[in-house]
C-alpha positions in Angstrom: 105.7 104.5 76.1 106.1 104.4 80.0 103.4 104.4 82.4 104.8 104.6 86.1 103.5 104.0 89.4 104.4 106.3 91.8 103.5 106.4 95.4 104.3 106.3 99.3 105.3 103.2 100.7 102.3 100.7 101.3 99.9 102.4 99.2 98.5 99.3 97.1 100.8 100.2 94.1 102.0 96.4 93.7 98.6 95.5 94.2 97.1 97.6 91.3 100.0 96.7 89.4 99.6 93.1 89.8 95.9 93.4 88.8 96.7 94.6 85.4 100.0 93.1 84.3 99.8 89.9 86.5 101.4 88.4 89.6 104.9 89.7 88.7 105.5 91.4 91.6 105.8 90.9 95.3 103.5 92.8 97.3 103.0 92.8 101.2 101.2 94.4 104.1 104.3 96.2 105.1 106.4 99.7 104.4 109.1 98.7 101.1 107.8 95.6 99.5 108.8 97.1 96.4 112.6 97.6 96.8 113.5 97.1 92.7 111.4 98.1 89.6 108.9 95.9 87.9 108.1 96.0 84.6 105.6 94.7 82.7 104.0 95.5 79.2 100.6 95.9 79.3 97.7 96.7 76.8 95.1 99.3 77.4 92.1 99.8 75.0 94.7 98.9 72.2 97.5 101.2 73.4 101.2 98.9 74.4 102.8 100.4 77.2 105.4 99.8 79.9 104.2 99.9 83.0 106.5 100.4 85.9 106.1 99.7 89.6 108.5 101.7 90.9 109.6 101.6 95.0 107.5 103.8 97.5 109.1 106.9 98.2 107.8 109.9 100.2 109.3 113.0 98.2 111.8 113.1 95.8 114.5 113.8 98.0 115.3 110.6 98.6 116.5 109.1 101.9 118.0 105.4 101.0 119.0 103.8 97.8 115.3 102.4 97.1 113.9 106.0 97.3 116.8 106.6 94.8 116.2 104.3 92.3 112.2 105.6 91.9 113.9 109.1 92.1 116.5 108.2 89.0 113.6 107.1 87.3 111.3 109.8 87.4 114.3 112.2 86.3 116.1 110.3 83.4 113.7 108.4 81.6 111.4 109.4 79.7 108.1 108.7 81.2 104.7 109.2 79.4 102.5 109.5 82.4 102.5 109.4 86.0 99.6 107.4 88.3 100.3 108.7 91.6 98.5 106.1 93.9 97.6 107.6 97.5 96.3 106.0 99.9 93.0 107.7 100.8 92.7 107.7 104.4 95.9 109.0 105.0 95.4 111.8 102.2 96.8 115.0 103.8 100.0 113.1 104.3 99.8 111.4 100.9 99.1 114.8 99.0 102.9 116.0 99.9 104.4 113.6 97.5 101.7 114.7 94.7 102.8 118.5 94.7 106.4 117.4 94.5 105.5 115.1 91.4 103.7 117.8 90.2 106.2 119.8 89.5 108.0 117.2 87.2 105.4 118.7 84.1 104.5 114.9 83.4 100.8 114.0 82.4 99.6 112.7 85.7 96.8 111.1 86.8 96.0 110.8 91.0 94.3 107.3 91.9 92.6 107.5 95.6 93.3 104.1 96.5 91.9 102.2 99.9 88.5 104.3 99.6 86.8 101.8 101.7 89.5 102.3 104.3 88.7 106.0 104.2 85.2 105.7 104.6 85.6 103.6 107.2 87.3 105.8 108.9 84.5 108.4 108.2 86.6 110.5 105.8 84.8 111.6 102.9 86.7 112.7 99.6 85.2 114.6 97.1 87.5 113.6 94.2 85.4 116.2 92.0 86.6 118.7 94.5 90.2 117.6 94.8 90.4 117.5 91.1 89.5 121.1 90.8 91.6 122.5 92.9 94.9 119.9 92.1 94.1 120.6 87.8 94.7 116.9 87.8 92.2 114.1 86.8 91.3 112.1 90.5 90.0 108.4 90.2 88.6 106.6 92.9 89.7 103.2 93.5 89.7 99.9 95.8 92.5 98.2 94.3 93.0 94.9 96.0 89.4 94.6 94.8 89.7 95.5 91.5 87.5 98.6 91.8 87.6 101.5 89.5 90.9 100.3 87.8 89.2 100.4 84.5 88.7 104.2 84.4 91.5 104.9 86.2 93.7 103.6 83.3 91.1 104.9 80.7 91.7 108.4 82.2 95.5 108.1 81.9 95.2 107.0 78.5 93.1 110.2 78.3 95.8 112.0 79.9 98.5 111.6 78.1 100.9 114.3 76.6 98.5 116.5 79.0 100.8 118.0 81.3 99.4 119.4 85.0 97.9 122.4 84.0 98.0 125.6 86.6 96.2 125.7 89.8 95.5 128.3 91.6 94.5 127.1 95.0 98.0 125.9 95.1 100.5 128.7 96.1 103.4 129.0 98.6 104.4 132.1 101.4 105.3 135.1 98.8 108.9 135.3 99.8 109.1 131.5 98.8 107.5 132.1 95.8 109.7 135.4 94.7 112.4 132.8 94.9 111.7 130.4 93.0 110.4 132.9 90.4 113.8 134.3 90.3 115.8 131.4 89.8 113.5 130.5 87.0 113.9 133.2 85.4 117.2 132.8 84.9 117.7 129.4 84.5 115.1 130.2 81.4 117.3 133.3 80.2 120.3 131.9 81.0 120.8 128.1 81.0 120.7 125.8 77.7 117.1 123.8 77.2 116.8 121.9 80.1 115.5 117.8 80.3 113.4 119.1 83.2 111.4 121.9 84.3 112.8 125.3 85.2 110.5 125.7 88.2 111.4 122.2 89.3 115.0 122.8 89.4 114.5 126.2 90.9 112.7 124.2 94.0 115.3 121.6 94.1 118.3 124.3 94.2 116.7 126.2 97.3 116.4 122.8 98.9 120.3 122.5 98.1 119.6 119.3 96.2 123.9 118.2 95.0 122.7 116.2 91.9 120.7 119.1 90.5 123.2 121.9 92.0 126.4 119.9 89.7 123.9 120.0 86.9 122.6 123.6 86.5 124.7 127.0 85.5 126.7 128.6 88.3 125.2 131.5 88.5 121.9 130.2 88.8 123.3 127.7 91.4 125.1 131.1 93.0 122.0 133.3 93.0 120.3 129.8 94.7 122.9 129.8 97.7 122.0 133.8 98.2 118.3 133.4 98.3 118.7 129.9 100.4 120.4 132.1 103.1 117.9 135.3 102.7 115.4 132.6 103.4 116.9 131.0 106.2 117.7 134.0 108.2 113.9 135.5 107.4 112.4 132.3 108.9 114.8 130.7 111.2 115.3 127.4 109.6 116.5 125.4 106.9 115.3 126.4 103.6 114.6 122.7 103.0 112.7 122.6 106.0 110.7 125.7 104.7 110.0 124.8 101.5 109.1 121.3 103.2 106.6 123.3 105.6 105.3 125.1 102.8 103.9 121.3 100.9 102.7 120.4 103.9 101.2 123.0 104.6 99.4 122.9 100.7 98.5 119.5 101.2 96.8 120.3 104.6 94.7 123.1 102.6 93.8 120.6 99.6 92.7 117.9 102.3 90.4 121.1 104.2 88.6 121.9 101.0 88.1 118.3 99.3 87.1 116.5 102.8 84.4 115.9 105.4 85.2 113.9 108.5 82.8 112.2 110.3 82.9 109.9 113.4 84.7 106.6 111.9 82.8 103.3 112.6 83.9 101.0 115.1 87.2 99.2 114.2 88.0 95.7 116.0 91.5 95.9 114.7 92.7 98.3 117.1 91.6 95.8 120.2 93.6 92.9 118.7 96.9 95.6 117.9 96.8 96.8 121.7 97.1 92.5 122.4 99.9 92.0 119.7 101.6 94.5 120.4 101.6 94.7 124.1 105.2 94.8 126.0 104.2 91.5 127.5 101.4 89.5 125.9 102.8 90.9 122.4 105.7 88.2 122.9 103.3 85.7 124.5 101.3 85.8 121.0 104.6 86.1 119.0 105.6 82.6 120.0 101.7 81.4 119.5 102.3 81.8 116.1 105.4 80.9 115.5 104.3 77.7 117.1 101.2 77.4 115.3 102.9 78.1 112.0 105.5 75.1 111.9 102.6 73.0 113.0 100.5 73.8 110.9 103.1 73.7 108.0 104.1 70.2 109.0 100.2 69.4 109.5 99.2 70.4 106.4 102.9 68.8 104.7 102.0 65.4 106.3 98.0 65.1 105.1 99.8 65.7 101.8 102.7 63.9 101.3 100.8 60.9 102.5 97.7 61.8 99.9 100.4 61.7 97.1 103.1 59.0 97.7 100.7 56.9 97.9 99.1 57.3 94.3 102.7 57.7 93.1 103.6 54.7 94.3 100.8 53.0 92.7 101.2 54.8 89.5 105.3 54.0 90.0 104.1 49.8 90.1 101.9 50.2 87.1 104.6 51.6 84.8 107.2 49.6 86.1 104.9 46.2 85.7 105.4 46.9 81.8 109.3 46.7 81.5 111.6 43.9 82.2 113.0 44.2 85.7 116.6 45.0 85.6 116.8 46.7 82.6 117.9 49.7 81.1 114.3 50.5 80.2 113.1 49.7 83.8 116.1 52.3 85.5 114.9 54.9 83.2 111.1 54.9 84.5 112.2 54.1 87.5 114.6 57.2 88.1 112.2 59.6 86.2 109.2 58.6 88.2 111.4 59.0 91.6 112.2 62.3 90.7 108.7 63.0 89.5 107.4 61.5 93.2 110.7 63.7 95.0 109.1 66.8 93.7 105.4 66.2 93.9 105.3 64.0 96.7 108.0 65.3 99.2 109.3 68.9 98.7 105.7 70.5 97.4 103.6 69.5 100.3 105.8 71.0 102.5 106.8 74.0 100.4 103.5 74.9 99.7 101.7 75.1 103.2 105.0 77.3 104.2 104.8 79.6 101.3 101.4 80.2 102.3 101.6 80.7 105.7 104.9 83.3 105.1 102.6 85.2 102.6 99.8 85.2 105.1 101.9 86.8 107.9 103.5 89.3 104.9 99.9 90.5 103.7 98.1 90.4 107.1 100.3 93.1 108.7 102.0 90.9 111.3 105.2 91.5 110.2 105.6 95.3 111.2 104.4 94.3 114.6 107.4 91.8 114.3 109.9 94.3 113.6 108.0 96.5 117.0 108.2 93.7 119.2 112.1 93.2 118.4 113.4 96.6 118.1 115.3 96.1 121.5 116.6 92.5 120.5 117.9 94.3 117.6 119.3 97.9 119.4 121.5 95.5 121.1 123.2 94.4 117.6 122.9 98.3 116.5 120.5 97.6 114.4 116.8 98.6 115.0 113.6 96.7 114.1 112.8 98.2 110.3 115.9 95.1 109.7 113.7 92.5 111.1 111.9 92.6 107.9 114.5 91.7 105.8 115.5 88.5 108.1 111.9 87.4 108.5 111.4 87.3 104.4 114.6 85.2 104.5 112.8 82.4 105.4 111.2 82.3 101.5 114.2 83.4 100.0 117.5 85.1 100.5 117.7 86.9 97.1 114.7 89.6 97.8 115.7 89.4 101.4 118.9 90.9 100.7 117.1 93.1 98.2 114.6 94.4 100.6 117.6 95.7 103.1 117.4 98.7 100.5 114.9 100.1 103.0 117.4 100.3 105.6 119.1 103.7 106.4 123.2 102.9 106.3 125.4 101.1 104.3 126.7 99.0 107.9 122.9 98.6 108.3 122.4 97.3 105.3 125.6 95.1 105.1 124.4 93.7 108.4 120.7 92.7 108.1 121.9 91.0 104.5 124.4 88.8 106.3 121.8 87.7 109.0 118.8 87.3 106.7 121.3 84.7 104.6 121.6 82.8 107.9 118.0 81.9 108.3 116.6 78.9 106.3 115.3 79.5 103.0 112.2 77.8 101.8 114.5 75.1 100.2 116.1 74.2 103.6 113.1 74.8 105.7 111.6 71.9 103.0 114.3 69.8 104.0 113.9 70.6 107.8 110.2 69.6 107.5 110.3 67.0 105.5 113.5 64.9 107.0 113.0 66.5 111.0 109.7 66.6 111.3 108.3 63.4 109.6 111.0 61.1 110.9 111.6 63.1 114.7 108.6 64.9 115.1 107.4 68.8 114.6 109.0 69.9 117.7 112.6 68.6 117.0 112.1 70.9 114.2 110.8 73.8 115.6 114.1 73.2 117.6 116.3 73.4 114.7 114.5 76.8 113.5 115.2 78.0 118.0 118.6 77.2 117.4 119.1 79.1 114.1 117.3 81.8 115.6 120.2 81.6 118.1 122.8 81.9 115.7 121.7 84.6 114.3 121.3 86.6 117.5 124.5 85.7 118.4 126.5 86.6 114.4 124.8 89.6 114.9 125.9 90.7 118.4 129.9 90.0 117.0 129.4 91.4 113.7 128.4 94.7 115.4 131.5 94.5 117.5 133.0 94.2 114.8 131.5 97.2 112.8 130.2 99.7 116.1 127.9 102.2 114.9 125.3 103.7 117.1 121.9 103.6 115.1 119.1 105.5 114.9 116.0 105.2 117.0 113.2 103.2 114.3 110.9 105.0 112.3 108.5 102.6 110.7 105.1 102.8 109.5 102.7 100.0 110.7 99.8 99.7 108.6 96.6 98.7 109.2 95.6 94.8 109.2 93.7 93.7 106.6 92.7 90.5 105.4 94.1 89.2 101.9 92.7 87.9 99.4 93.3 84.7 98.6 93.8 85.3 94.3 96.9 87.6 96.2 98.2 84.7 98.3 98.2 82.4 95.4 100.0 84.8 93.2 102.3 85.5 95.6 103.3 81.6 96.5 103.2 80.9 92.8 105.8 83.4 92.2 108.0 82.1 94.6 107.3 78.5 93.9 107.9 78.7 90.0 111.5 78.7 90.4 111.3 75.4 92.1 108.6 74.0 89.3 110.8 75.7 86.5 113.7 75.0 87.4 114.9 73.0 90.3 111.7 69.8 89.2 113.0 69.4 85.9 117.2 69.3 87.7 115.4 67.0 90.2 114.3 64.5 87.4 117.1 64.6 85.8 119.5 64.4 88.9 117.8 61.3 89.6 117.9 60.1 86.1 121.9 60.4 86.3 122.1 58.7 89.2 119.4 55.6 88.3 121.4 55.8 85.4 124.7 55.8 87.2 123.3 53.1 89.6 122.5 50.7 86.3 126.3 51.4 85.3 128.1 51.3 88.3 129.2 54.4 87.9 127.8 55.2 91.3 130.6 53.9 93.3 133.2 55.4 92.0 131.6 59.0 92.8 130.8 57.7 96.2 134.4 56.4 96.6 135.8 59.8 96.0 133.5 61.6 98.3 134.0 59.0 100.8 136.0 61.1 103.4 133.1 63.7 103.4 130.4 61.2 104.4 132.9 59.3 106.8 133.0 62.7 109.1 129.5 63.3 108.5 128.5 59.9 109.8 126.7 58.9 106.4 126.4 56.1 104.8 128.7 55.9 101.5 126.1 56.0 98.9 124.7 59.1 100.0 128.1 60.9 98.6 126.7 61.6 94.9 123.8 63.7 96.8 125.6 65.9 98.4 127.0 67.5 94.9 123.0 68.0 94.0 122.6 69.5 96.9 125.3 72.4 96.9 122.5 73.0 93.8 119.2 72.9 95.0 118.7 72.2 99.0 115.6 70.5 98.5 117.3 68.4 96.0 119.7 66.5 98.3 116.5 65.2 100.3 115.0 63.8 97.0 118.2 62.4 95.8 118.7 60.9 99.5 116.2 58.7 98.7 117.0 58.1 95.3 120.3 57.3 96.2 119.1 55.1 99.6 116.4 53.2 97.6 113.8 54.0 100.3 112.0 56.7 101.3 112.1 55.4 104.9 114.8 57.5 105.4 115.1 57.0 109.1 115.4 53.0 109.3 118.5 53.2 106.7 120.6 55.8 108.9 119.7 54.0 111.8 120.7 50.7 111.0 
C-alpha cells in the first residue's frame, strides 16, 4: 500500500514526512528541496504502508523533469491514498493543484499545513466548511511542530479505498463542462477500461496533454481537437488557458466561502527582507554572512579540535604505554588510534559547525534571497538566479546539488548549473580548507581560497555560456517566508549528511591509516612513495606524503588525516616548512 505526499513546492511536505518516517529526507526553506522521491515504510495504528514524498509540483502538467517524476507517479503506480499538503496561508493558490488531483479518483485526504502562518496573517479557515464544499476530509496541521499529524494520518487510514465523492459547489463555465461531458462519454462507450478516469482524461485531452493524447482512441482524441478549437474561438484563448482560468477560478470560490480575513498582525520579517534584499545593503549583508559564517565555522572548529586532540592524545599515551615500543602490536594501536583522532579530532569539528551553518542558511530562507541578489551575476552567464540554488548546496555535497538542478527550466540550464555547482568545495574539501588553511594560516587566507573559487566559477560560467548561447528566461522563483528552524530539523538534516562520512569514509580513515602504520612497520611505505615520487616533486611535497594522495582521490578529508599519519605530526605546518 502507497501513501503519497503531494503538494506545491515549499509546503512542509518533507517536513511532515520527516516527522513520521524519520530524518530521510532533505528539507529546506526554499522552492524544490525535494527533487527525487523518498520513501519510507511506515506503520500507522497497525497498518504498513509506503509513504512517498514526492517533488512539489503545481498542476499536473508538469513544467520540468522534477514536476515530471511526481506526475509519472501519480499516473502509473498504484497509489492507495493521496495527502495533499497546502500550505494554508496561501490557500486560494494552493486549492488549484487540489481540483486537479481530484480528478485522479484516488482516496484523498487535504492537510492545511502552516495554520499558524495563516492566522498570523489574519486568515481564518474553516476546514469544516472547506470540507463540505471540496467532499474531501480537511485536517488542520502545524507540521514542523508536530501538530495535528496524528489525525491527519488516522483520517487517511479512514480514507482509504474512499474515492472523492461529488461536490456540487465545484462546477466549471457550461460550455467547458458540455466538453468534457462529451469526451467522456465516449471514451466510456468507446475506449477499452481505462487505468485512469474518463473525466480525467477528457480534461487532459482539451488541454492537448501529448502523453495522454498517444494513449486514448483516435476518435476520442479527434472529437478533443474539434471541441479544443470550438472552445478557443468562443473565448479567445488557449483551451489550456481556459480550463486553467476555470480552476482558478474554483479555487478562488472555495477560498470565498471557507475564509474570513482579518487585519494580519504585525510581522518584523518584512522589515529585515526590505534590508536583505535591498539593491545595495542586500550585498552589504550578503558578504556579512558569508564572513561571519567561515568564522564562525573555523571558531567553533578550533574550540573543538583543541577540546578533543587533546584527550585523544592522552588516551593515545595510555594505550600505547601497554605495548612494547616498536612493535607490531604498538603500529597497530598506534595507526588505529590515529585514524580514530583523524576523524574525531580533525575533520568532525570542522565538518560539523559547517553542516550546521549550511542547514541554517537552507531552512531560514536566506538562500532564495541569494538566488535574488544574484540573478544579474547569473543573466550574464545565461543563466538566471533559480541556479544559484543548486551551486550554493554544493558546498555540502555535489550529488543533490546536481540533483536539485531538476528545478531548472532547460536541459543547457541544467547542464550548466551542474558543472558550476561541482566546482565549489564540497564539505569534504571545505574540511580540508578549514582544517589545513585556517589553523595553520589563519581564517582569512581561507576565506580567500573560498573568493577565489567563487572566481572560478564566475569565470567557467561566463565561457561555458559562450560556448552554449541561449538567451534565458527572466526568473520566476518563489521566496518564502523566514522562519526559524527547529533545531531537532537542523540536527536531522546535518546527521544525514554527515553519516556518509561516519559510515563510510571513518571506518576507510581507520583503516587507511592502519595500511599505512602498517606499511610504515614493513617498509613497504617507500616503495609506494618512490613511485609517486614525480607527483610530489611538482607539487613541492615532501616524499612521504605520496601514499596520501591515493586516499585522497577517495575521500578529500582523508588525505588531511593520512597527511598526518603519513608526516608523523599533526603540526603540519613546521614539516612543510622545513
Amino acid at each position: 500500500m502507497k501513501i503519497a505526499l503531494v503538494g506545491q513546492p515549499n509546503c512542509g511536505k518533507s517536513t511532515i514526512f520527516n516527522s513520521v518516517a524519520g530524518y530521510r529526507a532533505a528539507t529546506g526553506n526554499f522552492p524544490g528541496t525535494t527533487v527525487h522521491l523518498a520513501w519510507s515504510e511506515v506503520r500507522l495504528n497497525g497498518l504498513v504502508a509506503d509513504l512517498v514524498d514526492l517533488p512539489g509540483i503545481y498542476s499536473l502538467t508538469p513544467t520540468n523533469p522534477a514536476e515530471s517524476a511526481t506526475r509519472k507517479f501519480l499516473l502509473h503506480e498504484d497509489i492507495s491514498l493521496i495527502i495533499n499538503v497546502l500550505d494554508a496561508s496561501l490557500l486560494s493558490r494552493s486549492l488549484e493543484l487540489t481540483l486537479d488531483l481530484r480528478e485522479l479518483a484516488i482516496p484523498m485526504v487535504v492537510c492545511l499545513n502552516m495554520m499558524d502562518e495563516a492566522e498570523r496573517r489574519g486568515i481564518r479557515i474553516s476546514s469544516q466548511k472547506l470540507s463540505e464544499l471540496l467532499a474531501l476530509p480537511v485536517v488542520e496541521a502545524v507540521g514542523r511542530r508536530g501538530v495535528g499529524l496524528r489525525q491527519l494520518f488516522r483520517e487517511g487510514q479512514r480514507q482509504i479505498h474512499q474515492p472523492p465523492g461529488p461536490s456540487e459547489f465545484i462546477a466549471w463555465h457550461p460550455d467547458i463542462e458540455a466538453s468534457v461531458r462529451t469526451i467522456q462519454e465516449l471514451l466510456d462507450a468507446n475506449s477499452p477500461p481505462q487505468r485512469l478516469p474518463s473525466r480525467f482524461l477528457a480534461i487532459k485531452l482539451l488541454e492537448n496533454d501529448e502523453e495522454i493524447s498517444r494513449e486514448v482512441e483516435s476518435e476520442a482524441s479527434d472529437e478533443a481537437s474539434r471541441l479544443r478549437a470550438q472552445i478557443e474561438r468562443t473565448h479567445g484563448r488557449p483551451a489550456e488557458s481556459v480550463i486553467m482560468s476555470e480552476r482558478h477560478d474554483c479555487a478562488a470560490r472555495l477560498f470565498e466561502n471557507s475564509t474570513t480575513v482579518t487585519r494580519p498582525r504585525p510581522d518584523p520579517r518584512a522589515a529585515v527582507d526590505n534590508l536583505l534584499t535591498h539593491p545595495k545593503w542586500g550585498y552589504v549583508f550578503l558578504g556579512a554572512i558569508l564572513v561571519g559564517f567561515f568564522w564562525g565555522v573555523f571558531g567553533f572548529g578550533s574550540l573543538i579540535e583543541r577540546a578533543i586532540s587533546g584527550r585523544l592524545d592522552l588516551l593515545t599515551v595510555q594505550l600505547l604505554s601497554h605495548v612494547p615500543k616498536g612493535s607490531l602490536e604498538y603500529s597497530v594501536v598506534a595507526s588505529l588510534m590515529d585514524g580514530v583522532q583523524g576523524g574525531a579530532g580533525i575533520v568532525l569539528p570542522y565538518l560539523i559547525p559547517f553542516l550546521f551553518g549550511l542547514a541554517f542558511l537552507e531552512d531560514v530562507g536566506y538562500l532564495p534571497r541569494v538566488a535574488y541578489l544574484m540573478d544579474g551575476l547569473l543573466h550574464r552567464m545565461g543563466l538566471h538566479g533559480t541556479s544559484m540554488l543548486p551551486i550554493i548546496l554544493g558546498y555540502g555535497c555535489s550529488v543533490p546539488a546536481c540533483l536539485a538542478t531538476r528545478i531548472l527550466p532547460s536541459r543547457r540550464d541544467r547542464f550548466l548549473a551542474s558543472v558550476l555547482a561541482t566546482l565549489v568545495p564540497c564539505s569534504a574539501r571545505s574540511t580540508v580548507i578549514f582544517a589545513l588553511v585556517a589553523f595553520y594560516l589563519g581564517p582569512m587566507w581561507a576565506l580567500g581560497i573560498f573568493c577565489f573559487n567563487a572566481l572560478v566559477v564566475i569565470v567557467s560560467g561566463l565561457l561555458l555560456a559562450r560556448v552554449w548561447p541561449e538567451i534565458s528566461a527572466g526568473m520566476i522563483l518563489e521566496v518564502p517566508r523566514y522562519q526559524w528552524p527547529s533545531f531537532r530539523a537542523l540536527a536531522g538534516k546535518v546527521w544525514m549528511r554527515l553519516r556518509e562520512f561516519v559510515v563510510l569514509s571513518w571506518p576507510l580513515l581507520i583503516a587507511g591509516s592502519l595500511v599505512l602504520g602498517l606499511g610504515a612497520y614493513w617498509h613497504f611505505d617507500h616503495y609506494a612513495n618512490a613511485a609517486l615520487r614525480p607527483l610530489t616533486l611538482v607539487l613541492g611535497l615532501p616524499a612521504s606524503v605520496g601514499t596520501t594522495l591515493v586516499f585522497g582521490v577517495l575521500r578529500k578529508e582523508l588525505a588531511l588525516v593520512m597527511l598526518a599519519q603519513a608526516l608523523g605530526t599533526t603540526s603540519v605546518a613546521s614539516v612543510l616548512s622545513a
